[in-house]
N, C-alpha and C positions, 0 to 999 in steps of 0.2 A: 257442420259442413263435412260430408264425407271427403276423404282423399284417396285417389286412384292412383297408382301407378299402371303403370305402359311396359312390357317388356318387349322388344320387337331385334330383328338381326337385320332386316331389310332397310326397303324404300321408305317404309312408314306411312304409307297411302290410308291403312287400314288406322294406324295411330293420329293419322292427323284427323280424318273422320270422327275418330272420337274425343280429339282435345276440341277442335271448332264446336262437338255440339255440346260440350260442355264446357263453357268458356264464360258463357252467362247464366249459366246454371244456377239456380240459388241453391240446392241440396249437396251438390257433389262437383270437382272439380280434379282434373290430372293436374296433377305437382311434380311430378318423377317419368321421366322415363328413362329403362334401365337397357342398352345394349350390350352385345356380346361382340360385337363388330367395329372397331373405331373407324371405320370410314362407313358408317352405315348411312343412308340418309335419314333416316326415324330422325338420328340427332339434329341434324339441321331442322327437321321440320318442327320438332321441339322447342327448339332455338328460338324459332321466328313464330310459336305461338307462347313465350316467356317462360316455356315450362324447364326447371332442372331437370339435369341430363348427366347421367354416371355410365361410363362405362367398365366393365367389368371382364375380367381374366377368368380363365378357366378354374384358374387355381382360389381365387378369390370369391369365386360363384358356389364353388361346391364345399370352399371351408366350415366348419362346423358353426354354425350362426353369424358367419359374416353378411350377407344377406340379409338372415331375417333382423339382425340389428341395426342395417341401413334402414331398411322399412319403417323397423319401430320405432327411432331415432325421429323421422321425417312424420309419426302419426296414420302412416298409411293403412287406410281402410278395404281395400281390394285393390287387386291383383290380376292386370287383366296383358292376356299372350297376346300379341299382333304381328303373328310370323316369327314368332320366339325359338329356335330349334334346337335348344338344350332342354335335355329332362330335367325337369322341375325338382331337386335337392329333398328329401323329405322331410329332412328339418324346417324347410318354406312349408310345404303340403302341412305338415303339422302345427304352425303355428298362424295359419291361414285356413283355416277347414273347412270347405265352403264359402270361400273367398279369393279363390284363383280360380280364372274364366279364361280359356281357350275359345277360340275360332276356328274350325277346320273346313276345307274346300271339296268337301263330299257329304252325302248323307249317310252316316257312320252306323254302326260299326262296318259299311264298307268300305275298306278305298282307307284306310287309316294304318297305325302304327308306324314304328321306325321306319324314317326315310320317305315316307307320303306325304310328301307337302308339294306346294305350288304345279308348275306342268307334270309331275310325279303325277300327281290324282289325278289330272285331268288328261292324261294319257292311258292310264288306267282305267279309268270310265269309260273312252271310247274303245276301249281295245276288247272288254269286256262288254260291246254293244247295249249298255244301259240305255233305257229311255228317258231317264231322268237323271236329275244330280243338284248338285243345291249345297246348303252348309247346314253345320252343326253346332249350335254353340253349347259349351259344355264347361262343366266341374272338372279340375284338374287332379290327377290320382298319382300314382306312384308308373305306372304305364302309358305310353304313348297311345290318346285320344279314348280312354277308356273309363274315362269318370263321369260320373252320370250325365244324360242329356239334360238341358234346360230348354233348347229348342231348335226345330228344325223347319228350313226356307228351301221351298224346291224351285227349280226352272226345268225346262224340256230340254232333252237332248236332241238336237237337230242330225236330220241325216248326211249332212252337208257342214256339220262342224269340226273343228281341229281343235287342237288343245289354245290353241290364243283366241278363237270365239269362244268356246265354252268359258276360256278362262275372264273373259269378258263382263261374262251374265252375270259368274261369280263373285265377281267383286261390284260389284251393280247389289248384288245381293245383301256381300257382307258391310256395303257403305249403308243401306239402308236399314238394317235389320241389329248389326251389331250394338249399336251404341243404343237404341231406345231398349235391347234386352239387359244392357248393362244400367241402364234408369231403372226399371221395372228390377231390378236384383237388387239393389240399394236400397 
């Protein structure tokens, strides 16, 4: 049985997505989900699908293997962002190498790095008149959103859109798309 953990700072809309559809999974299952936020809601929705929940300090996220020995403690097999918006420690990158998966709300390398997350990119997109926009799901590196692609889901950009329809589609996109690419990676 693989073991996933969750990193997320948010709602956890995108982490609950993927504990439901792995909940009867027979391959793979979330055990962990790890915040940066104690009042974040990920953790409740964690909560109420049985899954352990750590939250973590700044000073404790970037310690020199504190992290990667909660992980390896717990067994944990991959490593997946769901609105995570600390950079990822190297000493995680490095003992996870191709096993930390990000989610980002554009199709990259536009519309990415520090600071482009949530209505960010999607103000961005429209402001820069794209016709499209979608996510990226990706390998996680030493840089914000620049570790290899694994894959990308578009939707239209409408002419009549604002940053809360587009951001709409978006997660429309990343409920449907995220967790069967995190199956297919396992």
């Amino acid at each position: 049985m693989k073991r996933i953990a969750i990193f997320a700072s948010g709602s956890g809309t995108n982490a609950e997505a993927i504990m439901k559809y792995f909940e009867l999974h027979h391959g793979a299952q979330v055990t962990l989900l790890v915040s940066n936020k104690a009042g974040a809601g990920a953790l409740q929705r964690a909560i109420n699908h049985g899954v352990e929940t750590m939250v973590v300090t700044r000073e404790q996220f970037f310690a020199p293997n504190s992290i990667v020995d909660e992980l390896k403690v717990r067994g944990i097999d991959l490593v997946v962002l769901g609105g995570f918006l600390w950079l990822i420690p190297v000493a995680l990158i490095k003992a996870y190498p191709n096993r930390i998966v990000n989610i980002h709300p554009s199709l990259l390398p536009k519309f990415g790095g520090k600071g482009m997350y949530g209505h960010h990119v999607h103000e961005a997109v429209l402001a820069a008149g794209e016709k499209e926009s979608g996510i990226t799901i990706h390998y996680v590196n030493e840089h914000f959103d620049e570790g290899a692609h694994i894959a990308q889901f578009k939707c239209e950009v409408k002419p009549d859109d604002t940053p809360d329809t587009l951001a709409a589609r978006i997660h429309m996109l990343e409920h449907a798309h995220f967790a069967p690419t995190i199956e297919n990676i396992l």
